[in-house]
C-alpha positions as CSV (number, residue, x, y, z in Angstrom):
1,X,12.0,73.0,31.0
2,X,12.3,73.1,34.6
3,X,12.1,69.8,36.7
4,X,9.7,71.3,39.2
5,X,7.3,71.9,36.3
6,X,4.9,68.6,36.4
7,X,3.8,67.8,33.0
8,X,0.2,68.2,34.3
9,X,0.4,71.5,35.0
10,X,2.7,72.2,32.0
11,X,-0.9,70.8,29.4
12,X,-3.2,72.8,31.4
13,X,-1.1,75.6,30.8
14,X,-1.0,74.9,27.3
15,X,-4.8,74.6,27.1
16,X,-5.9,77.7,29.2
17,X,-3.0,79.8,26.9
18,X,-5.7,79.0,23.9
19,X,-8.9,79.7,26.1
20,X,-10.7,82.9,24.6
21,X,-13.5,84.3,26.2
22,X,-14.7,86.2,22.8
23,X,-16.0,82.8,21.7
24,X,-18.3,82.4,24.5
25,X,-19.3,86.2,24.9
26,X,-19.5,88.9,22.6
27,X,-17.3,91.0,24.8
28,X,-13.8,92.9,24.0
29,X,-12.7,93.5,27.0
30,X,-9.8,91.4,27.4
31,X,-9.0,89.2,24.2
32,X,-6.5,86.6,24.7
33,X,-3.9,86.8,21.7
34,X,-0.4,84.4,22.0
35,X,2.6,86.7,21.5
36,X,5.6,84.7,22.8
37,X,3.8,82.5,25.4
38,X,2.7,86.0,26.8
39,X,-1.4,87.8,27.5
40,X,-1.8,89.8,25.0
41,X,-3.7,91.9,27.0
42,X,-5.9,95.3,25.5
43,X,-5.1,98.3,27.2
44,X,-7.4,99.7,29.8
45,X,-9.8,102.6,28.3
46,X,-8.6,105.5,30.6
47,X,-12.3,106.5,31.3
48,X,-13.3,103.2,33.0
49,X,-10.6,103.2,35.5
50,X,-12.4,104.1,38.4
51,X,-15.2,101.5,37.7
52,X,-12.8,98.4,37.2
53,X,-10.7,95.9,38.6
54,X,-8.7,92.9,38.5
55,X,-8.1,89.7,40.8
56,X,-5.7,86.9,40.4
57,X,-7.0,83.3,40.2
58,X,-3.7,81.7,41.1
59,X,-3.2,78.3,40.5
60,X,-1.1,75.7,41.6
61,X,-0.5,72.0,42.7
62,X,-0.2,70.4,46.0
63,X,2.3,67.8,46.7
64,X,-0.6,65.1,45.5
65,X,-0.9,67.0,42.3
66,X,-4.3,68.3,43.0
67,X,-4.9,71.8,41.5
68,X,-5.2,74.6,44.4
69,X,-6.1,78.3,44.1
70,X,-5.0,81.2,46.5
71,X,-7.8,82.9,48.3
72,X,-7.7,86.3,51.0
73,X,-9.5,86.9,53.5
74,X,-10.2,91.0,53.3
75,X,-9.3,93.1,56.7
76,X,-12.1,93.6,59.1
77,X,-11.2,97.7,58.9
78,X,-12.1,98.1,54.9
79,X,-14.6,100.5,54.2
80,X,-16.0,97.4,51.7
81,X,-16.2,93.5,51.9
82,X,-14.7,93.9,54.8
83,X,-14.0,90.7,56.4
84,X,-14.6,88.5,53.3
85,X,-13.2,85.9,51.8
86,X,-11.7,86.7,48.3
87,X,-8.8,86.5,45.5
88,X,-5.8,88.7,45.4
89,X,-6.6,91.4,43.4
90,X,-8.1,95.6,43.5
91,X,-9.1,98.6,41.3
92,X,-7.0,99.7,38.2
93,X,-5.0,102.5,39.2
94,X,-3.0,105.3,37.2
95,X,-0.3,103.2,35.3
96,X,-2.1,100.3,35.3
97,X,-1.1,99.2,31.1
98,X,-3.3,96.2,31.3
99,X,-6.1,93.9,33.5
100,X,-3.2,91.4,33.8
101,X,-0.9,94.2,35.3
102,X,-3.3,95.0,38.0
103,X,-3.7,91.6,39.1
104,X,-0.4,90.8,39.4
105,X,0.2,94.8,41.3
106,X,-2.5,93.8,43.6
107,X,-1.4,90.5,44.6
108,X,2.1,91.6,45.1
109,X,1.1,94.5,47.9
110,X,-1.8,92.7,49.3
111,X,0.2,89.3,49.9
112,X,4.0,89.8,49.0
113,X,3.5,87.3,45.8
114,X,6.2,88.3,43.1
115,X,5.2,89.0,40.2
116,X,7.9,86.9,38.6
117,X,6.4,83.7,40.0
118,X,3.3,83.7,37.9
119,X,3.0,82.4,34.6
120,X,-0.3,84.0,33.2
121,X,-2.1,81.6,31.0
122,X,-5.6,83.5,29.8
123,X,-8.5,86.1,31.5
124,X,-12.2,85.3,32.0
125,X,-15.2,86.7,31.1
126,X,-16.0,89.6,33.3
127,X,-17.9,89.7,36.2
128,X,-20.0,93.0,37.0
129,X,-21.0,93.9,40.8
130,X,-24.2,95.8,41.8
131,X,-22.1,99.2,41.9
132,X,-20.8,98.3,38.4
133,X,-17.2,97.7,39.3
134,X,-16.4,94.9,36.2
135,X,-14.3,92.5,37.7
136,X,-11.6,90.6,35.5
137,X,-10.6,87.8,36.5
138,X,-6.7,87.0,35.2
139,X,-5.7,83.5,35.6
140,X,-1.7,82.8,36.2
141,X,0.1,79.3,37.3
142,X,2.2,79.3,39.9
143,X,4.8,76.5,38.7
144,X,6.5,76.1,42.6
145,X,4.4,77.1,46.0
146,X,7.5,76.6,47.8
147,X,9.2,79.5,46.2
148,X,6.7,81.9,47.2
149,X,7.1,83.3,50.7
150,X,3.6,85.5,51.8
151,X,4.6,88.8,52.8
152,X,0.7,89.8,54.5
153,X,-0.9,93.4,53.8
154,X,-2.4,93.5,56.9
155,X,-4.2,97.0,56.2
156,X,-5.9,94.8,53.7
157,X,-5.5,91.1,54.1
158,X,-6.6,89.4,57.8
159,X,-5.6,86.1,56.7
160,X,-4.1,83.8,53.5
161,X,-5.0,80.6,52.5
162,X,-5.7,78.1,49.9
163,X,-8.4,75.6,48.3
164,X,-8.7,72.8,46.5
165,X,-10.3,74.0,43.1
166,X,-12.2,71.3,42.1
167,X,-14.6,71.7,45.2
168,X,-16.4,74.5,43.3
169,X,-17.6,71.9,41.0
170,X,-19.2,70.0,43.8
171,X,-21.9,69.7,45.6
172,X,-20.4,69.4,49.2
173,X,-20.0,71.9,51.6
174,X,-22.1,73.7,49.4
175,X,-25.0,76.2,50.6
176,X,-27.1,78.4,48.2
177,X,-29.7,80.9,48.5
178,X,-32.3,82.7,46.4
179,X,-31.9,86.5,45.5
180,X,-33.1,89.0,43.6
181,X,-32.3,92.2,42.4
182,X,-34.7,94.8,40.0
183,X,-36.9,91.8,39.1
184,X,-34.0,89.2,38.9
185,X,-34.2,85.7,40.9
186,X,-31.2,84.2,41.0
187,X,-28.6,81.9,43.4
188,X,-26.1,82.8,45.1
189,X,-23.7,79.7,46.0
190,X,-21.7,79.2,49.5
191,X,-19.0,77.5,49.6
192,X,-17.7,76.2,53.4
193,X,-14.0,75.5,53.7
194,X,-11.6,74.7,57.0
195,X,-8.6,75.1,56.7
196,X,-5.7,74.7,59.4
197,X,-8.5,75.2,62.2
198,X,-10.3,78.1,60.7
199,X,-13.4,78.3,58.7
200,X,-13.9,80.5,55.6
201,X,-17.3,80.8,53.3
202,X,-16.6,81.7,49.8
203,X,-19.6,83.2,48.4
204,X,-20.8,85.8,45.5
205,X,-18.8,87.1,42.7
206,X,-15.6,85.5,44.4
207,X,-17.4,82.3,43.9
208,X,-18.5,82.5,41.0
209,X,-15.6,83.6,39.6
210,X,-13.8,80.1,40.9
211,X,-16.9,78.0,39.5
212,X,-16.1,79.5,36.3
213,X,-12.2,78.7,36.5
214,X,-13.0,75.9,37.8
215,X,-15.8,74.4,34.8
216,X,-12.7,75.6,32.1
217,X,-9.7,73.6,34.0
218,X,-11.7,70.8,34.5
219,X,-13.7,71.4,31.3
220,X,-17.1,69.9,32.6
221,X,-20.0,71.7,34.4
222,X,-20.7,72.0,38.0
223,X,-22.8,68.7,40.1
224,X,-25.2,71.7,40.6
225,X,-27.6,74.1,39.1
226,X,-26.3,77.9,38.1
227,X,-28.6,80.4,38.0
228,X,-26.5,83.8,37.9
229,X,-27.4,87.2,38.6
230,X,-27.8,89.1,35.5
231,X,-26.1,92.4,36.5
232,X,-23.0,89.9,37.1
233,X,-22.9,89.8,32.7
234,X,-24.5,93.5,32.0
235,X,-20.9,95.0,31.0
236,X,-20.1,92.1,28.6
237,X,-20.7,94.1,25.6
């Protein structure tokens, strides 16, 4: 095994490659089967192509072995989010075999982050917008930061940057407010970070996508109150 690969990061690994989402959801959309310490990822049904995506929670550790996850911030000239802080990640497009494969296509034009770098370990439960784009999050270690060299989108990506994952668990630098949507009240969570002199909110599906990450890696629940949007879990069938 390679030296650079702390033994940390080599269980958590191990645990998220046994992490299934079908026993905490009655969905199929991604179900996580071992097949050589590979995803066993379904193939994407060719008629929902237009009304999915994928983003890559990509983990790895600092040089104090604290678990970090890389984060965008989206070009001010999109025609959507524009300006917003989220992870790597787009639509399926024609070609696409797999969630996994989108993820890791996305991340490689948006910030220049080879493929061949990430290890990936499991996918989440999907998240569902208000336009009904489902949203799959595919989780993937990245074993040595140094050997990945950002090569910016900047058509799509204004800046790059990482977090500490375990402040999605917290209650600092934490804002929420009330919503709701068709009859639904629910919070939305805001996460303030700094970072090299500039300030990002995390916020939304982005969000919640790292609280969930975050409540499996650490395997404990949040230091606050979750009270999700429904429409965020109306395509887990």
């Amino acid at each position: 095994m390679a030296s650079n690969r702390s033994e940390s990061l080599v269980k958590l690994a191990e645990r998220l490659r046994l992490y299934n989402p079908i026993s905490t959801q009655s969905s199929k959309i991604q179900e996580f089967v071992p097949k050589n310490q590979e995803l066993g990822a379904d193939p994407i049904p060719n008629n929902t192509n237009s009304n999915r995506a994928a983003v890559l929670v990509c983990l790895f550790e600092d040089p104090q072995g604290h678990l970090r996850v890389i984060l965008t911030k989206r070009a001010s000239t999109l025609s959507s989010h524009s300006g917003e802080v989220a992870l790597p990640g787009g639509k399926v497009e024609e070609g696409d075999a797999d969630d996994v494969e989108t993820a890791l296509r996305e991340a490689e034009e948006e910030i220049g982050l080879d493929r061949s770098l990430v290890d990936v370990v499991t996918v989440l439960e999907s998240f569902t917008n208000k336009k009904g784009i489902t949203v799959i999050p595919v989780v993937g270690i990245l074993w040595d930061r140094n050997t990945f060299n950002p090569l910016i989108n900047t058509a799509e990506v204004a800046a790059l940057f990482d977090a500490p994952l375990e402040m999605f668990l917290k209650d600092e630098n934490r804002r929420e407010q009330e919503r709701e949507y068709m009859g639904d009240e629910y919070v939305l969570h805001f996460f303030d970070h700094e970072t090299e002199n500039e300030k990002y909110i995390i916020w939304a599906i982005t969000a919640g996508i790292l609280i969930k990450a975050a409540s499996i890696v650490y395997q404990r629940p949040p230091d606050f109150q979750e009270r999700t949007p429904r429409f965020w879990s109306r395509n887990r069938q």
